[in-house]
TORMI-437451 format. One record per residue: residue in one letter; x, y, z of N, C-alpha, C in turn. Coordinates in steps of 0.05 Angstrom, whole numbers, padded with zeros to 5 digits, always signed. Layout:
<rs>
AXYZXYZXYZ...
</rs>
This chain:
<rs>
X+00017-00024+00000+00000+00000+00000+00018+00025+00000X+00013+00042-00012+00020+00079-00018+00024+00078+00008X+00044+00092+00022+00049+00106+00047+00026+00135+00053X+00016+00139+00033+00007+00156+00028-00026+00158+00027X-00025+00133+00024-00058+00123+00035-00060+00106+00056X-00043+00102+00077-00043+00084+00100-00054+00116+00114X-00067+00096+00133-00082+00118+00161-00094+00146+00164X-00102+00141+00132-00122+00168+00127-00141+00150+00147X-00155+00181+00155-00180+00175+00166-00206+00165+00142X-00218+00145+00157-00243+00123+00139-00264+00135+00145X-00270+00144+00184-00295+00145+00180-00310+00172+00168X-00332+00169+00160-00350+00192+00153-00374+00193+00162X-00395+00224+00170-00416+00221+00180-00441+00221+00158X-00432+00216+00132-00441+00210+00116-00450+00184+00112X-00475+00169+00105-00480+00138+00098-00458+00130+00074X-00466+00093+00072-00445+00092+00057-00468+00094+00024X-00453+00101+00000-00467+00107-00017-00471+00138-00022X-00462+00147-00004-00470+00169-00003-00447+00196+00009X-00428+00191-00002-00407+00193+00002-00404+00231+00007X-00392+00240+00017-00391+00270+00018-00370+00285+00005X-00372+00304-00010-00356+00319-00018-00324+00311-00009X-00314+00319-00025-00282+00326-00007-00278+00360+00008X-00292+00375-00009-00294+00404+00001-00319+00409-00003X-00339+00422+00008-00356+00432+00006-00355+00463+00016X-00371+00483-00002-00367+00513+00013-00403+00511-00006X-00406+00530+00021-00444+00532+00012-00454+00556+00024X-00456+00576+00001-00470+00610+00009-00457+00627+00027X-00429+00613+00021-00407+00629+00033-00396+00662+00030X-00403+00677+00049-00403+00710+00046-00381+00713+00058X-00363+00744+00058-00338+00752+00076-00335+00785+00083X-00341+00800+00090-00333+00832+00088-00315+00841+00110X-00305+00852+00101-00284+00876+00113-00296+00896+00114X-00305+00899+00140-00320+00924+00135-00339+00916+00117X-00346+00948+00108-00365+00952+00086-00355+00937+00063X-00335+00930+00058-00328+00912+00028-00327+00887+00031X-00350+00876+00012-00351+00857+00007-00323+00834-00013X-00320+00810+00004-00295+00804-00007-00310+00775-00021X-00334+00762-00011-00339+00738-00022-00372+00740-00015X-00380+00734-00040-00418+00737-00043-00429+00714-00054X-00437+00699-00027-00460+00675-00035-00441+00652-00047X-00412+00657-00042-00394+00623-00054-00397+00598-00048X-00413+00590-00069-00420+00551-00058-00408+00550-00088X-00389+00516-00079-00377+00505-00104-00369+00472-00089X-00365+00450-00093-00355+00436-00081-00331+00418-00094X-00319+00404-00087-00291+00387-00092-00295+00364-00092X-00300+00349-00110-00297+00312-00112-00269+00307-00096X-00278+00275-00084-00251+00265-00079-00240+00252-00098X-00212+00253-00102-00199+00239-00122-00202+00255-00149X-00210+00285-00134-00213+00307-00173-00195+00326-00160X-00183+00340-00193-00174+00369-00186-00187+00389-00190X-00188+00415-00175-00210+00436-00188-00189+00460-00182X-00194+00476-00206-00178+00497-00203-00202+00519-00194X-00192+00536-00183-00202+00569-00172-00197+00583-00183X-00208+00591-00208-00193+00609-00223-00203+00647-00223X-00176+00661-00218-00188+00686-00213-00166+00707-00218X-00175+00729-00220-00149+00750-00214-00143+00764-00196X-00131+00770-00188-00110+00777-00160-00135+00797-00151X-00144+00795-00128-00164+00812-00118-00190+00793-00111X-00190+00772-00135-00219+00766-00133-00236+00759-00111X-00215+00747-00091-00222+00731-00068-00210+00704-00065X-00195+00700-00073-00186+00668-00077-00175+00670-00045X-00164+00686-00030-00140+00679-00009-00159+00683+00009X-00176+00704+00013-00199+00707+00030-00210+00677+00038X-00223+00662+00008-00232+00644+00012-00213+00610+00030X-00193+00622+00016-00164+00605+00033-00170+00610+00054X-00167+00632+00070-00163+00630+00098-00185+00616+00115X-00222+00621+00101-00236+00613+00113-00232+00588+00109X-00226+00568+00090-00222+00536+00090-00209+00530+00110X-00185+00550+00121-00160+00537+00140-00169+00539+00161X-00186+00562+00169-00203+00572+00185-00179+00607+00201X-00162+00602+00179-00151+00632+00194-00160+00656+00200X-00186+00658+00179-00210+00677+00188-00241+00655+00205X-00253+00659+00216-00281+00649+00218-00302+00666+00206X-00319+00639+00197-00324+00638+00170-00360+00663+00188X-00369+00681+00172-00391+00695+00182-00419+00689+00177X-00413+00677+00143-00441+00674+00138-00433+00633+00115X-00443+00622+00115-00452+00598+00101-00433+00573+00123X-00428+00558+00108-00420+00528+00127-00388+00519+00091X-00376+00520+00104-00353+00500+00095-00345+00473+00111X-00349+00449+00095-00343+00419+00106-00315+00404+00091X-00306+00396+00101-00286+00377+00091-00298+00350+00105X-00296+00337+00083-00303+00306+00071-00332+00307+00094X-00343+00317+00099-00365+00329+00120-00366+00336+00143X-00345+00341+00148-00345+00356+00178-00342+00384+00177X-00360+00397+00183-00353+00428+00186-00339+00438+00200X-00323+00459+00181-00293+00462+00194-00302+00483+00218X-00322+00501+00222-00330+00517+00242-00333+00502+00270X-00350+00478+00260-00368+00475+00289-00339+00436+00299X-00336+00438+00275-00312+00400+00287-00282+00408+00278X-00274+00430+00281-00248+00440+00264-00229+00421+00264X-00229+00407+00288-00205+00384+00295-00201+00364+00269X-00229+00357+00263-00236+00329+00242-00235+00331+00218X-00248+00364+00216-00241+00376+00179-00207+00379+00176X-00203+00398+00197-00173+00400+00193-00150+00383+00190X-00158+00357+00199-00140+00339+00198-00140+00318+00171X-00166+00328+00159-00159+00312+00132-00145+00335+00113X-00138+00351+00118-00132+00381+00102-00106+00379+00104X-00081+00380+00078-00063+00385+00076-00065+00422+00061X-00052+00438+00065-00050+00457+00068-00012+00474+00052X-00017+00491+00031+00006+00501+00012-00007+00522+00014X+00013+00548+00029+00011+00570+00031+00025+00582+00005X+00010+00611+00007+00030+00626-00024+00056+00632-00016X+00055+00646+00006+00072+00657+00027+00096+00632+00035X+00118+00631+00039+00141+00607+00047+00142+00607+00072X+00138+00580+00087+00121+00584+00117+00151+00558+00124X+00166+00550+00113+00195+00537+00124+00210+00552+00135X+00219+00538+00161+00246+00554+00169+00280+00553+00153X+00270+00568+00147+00299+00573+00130+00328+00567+00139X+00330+00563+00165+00354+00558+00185+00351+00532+00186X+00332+00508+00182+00333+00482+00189+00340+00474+00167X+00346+00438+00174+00344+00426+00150+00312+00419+00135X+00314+00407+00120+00289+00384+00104+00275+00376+00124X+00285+00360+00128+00284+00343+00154+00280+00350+00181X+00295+00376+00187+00279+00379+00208+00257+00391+00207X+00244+00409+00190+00218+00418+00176+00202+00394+00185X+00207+00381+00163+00186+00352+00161+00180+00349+00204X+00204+00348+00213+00199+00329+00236+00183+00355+00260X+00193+00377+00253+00173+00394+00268+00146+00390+00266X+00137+00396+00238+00107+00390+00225+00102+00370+00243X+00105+00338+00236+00101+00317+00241+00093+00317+00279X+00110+00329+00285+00102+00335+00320+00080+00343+00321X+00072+00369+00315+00054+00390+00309+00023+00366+00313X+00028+00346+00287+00001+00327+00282+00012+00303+00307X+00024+00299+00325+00021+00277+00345+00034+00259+00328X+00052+00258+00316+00071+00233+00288+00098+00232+00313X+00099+00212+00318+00118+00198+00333+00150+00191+00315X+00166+00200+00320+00194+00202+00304+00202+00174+00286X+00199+00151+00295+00203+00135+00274+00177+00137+00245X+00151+00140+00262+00136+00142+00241+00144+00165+00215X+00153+00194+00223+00154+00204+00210+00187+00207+00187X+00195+00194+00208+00222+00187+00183+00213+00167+00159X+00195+00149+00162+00188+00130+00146+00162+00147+00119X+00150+00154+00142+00131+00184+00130+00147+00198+00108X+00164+00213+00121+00185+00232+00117+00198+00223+00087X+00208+00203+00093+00217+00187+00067+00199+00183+00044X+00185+00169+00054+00162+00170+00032+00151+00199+00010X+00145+00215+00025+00147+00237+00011+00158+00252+00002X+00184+00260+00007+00205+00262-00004+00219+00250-00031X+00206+00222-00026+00220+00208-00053+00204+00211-00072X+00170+00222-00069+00153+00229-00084+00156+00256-00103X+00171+00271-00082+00175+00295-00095+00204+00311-00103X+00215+00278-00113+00242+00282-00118+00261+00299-00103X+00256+00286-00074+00283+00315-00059+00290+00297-00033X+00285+00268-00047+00298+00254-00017+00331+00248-00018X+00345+00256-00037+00369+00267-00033+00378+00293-00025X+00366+00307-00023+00372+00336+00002+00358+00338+00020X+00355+00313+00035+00338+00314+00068+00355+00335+00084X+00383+00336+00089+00398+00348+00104+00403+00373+00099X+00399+00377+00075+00404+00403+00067+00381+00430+00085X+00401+00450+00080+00382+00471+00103+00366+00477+00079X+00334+00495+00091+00320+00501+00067+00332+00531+00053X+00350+00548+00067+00356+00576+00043+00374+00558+00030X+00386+00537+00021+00404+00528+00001+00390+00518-00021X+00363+00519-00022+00348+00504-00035+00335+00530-00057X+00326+00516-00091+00318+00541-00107+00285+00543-00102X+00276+00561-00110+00233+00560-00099+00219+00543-00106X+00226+00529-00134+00216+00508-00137+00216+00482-00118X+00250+00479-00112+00253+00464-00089+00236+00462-00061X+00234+00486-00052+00218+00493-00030+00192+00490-00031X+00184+00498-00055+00151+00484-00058+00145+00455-00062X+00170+00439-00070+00164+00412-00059+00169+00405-00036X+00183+00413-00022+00182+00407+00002+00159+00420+00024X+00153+00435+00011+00129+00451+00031+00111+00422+00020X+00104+00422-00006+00084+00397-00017+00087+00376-00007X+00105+00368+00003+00122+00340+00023+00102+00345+00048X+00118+00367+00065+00104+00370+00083+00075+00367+00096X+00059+00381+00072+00034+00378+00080+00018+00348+00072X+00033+00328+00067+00020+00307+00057+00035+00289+00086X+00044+00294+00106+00061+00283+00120+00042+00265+00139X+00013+00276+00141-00001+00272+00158-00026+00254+00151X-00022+00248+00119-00039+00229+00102-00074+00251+00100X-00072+00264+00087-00098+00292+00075-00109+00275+00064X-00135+00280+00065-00153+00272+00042-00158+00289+00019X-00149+00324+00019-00156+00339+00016-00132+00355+00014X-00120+00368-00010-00094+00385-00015-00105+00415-00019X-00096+00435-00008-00105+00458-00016-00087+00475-00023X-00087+00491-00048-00051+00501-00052-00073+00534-00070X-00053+00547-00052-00063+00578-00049-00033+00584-00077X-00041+00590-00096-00018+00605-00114+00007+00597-00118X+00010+00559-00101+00036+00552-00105+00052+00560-00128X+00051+00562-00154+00077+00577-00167+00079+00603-00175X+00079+00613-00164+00079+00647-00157+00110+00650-00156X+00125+00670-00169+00153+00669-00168+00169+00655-00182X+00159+00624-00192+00174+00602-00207+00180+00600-00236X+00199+00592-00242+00206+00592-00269+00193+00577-00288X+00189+00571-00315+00165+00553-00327+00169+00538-00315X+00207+00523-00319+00196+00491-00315+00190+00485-00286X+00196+00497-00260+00195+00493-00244+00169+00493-00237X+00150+00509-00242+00116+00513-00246+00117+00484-00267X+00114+00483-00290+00102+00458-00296+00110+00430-00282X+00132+00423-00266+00141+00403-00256+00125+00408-00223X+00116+00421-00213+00100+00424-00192+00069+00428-00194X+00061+00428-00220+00036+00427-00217+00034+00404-00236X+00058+00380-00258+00054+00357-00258+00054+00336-00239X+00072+00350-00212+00068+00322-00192+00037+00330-00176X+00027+00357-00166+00003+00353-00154-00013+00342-00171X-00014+00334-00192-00036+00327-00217-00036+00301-00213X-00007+00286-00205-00005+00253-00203-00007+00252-00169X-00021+00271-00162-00028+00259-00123-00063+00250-00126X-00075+00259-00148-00101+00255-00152-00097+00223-00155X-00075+00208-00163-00081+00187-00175-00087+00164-00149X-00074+00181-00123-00070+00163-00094-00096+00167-00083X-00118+00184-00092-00143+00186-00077-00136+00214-00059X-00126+00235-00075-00127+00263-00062-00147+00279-00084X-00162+00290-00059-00180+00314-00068-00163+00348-00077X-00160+00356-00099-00139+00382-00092-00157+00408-00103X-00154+00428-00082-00164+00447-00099-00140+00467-00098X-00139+00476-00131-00110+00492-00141-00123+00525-00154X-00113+00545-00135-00115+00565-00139-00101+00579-00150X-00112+00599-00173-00091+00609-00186-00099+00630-00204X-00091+00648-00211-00098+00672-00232-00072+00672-00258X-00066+00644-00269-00055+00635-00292-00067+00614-00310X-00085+00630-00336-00099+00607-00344-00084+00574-00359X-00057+00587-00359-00045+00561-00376-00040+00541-00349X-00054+00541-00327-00057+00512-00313-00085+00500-00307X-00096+00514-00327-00115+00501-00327-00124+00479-00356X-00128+00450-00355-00128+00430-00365-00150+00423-00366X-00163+00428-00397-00184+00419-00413-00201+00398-00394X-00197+00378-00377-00208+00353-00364-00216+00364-00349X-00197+00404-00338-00207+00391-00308-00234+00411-00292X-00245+00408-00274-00260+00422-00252-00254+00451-00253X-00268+00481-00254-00264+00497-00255-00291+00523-00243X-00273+00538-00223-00291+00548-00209-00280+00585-00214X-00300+00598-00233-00284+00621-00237-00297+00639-00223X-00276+00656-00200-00289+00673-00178-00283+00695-00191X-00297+00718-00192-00294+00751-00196-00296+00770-00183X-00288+00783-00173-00294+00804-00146-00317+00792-00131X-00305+00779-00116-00313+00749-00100-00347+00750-00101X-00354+00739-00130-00378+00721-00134-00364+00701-00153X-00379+00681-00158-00370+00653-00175-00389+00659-00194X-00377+00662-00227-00385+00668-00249-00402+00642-00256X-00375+00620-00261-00391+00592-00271-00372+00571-00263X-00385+00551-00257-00372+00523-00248-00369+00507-00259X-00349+00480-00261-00355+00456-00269-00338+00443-00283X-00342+00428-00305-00325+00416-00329-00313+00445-00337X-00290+00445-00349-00282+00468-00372-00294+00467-00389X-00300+00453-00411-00309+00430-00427-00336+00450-00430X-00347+00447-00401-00380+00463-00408-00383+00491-00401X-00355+00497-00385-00355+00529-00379-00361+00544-00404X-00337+00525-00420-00330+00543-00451-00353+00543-00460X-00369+00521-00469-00389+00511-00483-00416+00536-00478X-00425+00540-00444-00430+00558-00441-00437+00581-00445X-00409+00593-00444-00392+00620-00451-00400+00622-00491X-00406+00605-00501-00403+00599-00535-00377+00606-00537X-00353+00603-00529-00333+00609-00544-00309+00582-00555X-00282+00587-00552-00270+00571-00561-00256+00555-00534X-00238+00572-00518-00231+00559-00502-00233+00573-00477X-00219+00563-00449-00220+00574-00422-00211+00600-00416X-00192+00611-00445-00183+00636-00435-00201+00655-00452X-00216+00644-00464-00236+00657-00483-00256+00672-00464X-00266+00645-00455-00285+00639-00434-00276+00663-00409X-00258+00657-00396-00257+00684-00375-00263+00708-00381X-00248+00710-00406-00254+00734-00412-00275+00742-00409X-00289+00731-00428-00328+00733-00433-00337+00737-00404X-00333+00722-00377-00345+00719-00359-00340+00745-00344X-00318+00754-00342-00316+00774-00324-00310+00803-00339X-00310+00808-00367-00307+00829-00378-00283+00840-00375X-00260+00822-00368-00233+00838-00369-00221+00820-00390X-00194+00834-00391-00166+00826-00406-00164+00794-00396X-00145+00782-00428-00142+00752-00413-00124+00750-00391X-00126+00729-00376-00110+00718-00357-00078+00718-00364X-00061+00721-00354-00035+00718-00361-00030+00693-00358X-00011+00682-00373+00004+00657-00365+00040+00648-00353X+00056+00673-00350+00071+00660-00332+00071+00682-00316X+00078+00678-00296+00086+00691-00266+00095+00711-00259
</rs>
């Protein structure tokens, strides 16, 4: 068995057949003050799908991040992971939640390794478990030859696999990655959003945020937010179809009345 699918949590308060979302957000509102940052956002996440968030810088994408993590509490609707609402059971949502900040949240003075083994404390991971842990993901994300290495010796690409290491340390049902390649060079962006693409294949739910339409992939899930309301959801496939146009960057356009999306960083 995947190291990676050992000791996820099984149970759900869902029947069987009837399986629950991997993310659920339902009539989700947010203001600052008088400004409105998110109006009425319901969209949900299959397990074992990718869905991108697609938006431009402002829209609300990070707003809506924080309320998933619960770094804001949430004011108006209900967000669930795999069904537990992260408001009222935070312990149960949160622990199926692996979590990729935009922001670089490693200590820069440690090694790999000790990263990993801090985290791993953090979730109650007992030191042999998480070296074996530790290993495992690492070799997933091609960097189990610089375990020892400190993280400022490492390039951003590097660091975002290892941040991606990290948050799978604790076996997620559920990956959430706020703008991971922000700053990165092509190939480093395409080699980090080809390996989150092959974590779908282990039974991870991911939702991938981002205001670059060239990661978004004809197959996949698409939820386009605009000065935080959600335009249209779903297949790309039917966004476009929708929209009558040709493709996804067509499609944005049409949806929100601006310029296309950019595609690198």
């Amino acid at each position: 068995m995947n190291v990676l699918q050992q000791d996820r949590p099984t149970e759900d308060p869902a029947p069987a057949g009837d399986a629950p979302a991997a993310l659920s957000v339902d009539d989700v509102s947010h203001s600052y003050g008088k400004r409105k940052a998110l109006d009425n956002v319901s969209f949900s996440v299959k397990p074992s799908s990718f869905t991108v968030l697609l938006g431009l810088n402002g829209a609300g994408k990070s707003t809506l991040f924080s309320l998933i993590t619960r770094l804001y509490s949430t004011q108006t609707g209900t967000i669930k992971i795999f069904g537990y609402e992260v408001g009222r059971d935070p312990g149960e949502a949160l622990r199926r939640l692996g979590v990729v900040f935009q922001a670089r949240t490693l200590d820069m003075d440690l090694s790999i390794q000790q990263n990993l083994l801090y985290h791993a404390a953090l979730h109650g991971i007992g030191a042999a478990e998480t070296k074996a842990r530790a290993a495992a993901v690492l070799e997933q994300t091609a960097m189990a030859d610089r375990t020892k290495d400190k993280v400022r010796d490492l390039s951003g690409g590097q660091m975002r696999r290892v941040e991606i290491a990290r948050a799978l340390l604790h076996h997620p049902q559920m990956l959430l990655l706020d703008e991971p390649t922000v700053g990165l060079d092509i190939k480093a962006r395409a080699d980090i959003l080809k390996h989150v693409r092959e974590l779908v294949h282990s039974g991870i739910g991911v939702l991938w945020t981002t205001h670059l339409i060239d990661e978004v992939n004809p197959d996949d899930d698409v939820v386009v937010l605009h000065q935080g309301k959600i335009l249209d959801k779903g297949r790309v496939s039917d966004v476009v179809a929708r929209a009558g146009v040709a493709d996804m960057r067509a499609a944005f356009t049409k949806l929100t009345g601006t310029g296309p999306l950019g595609g690198e960083s």
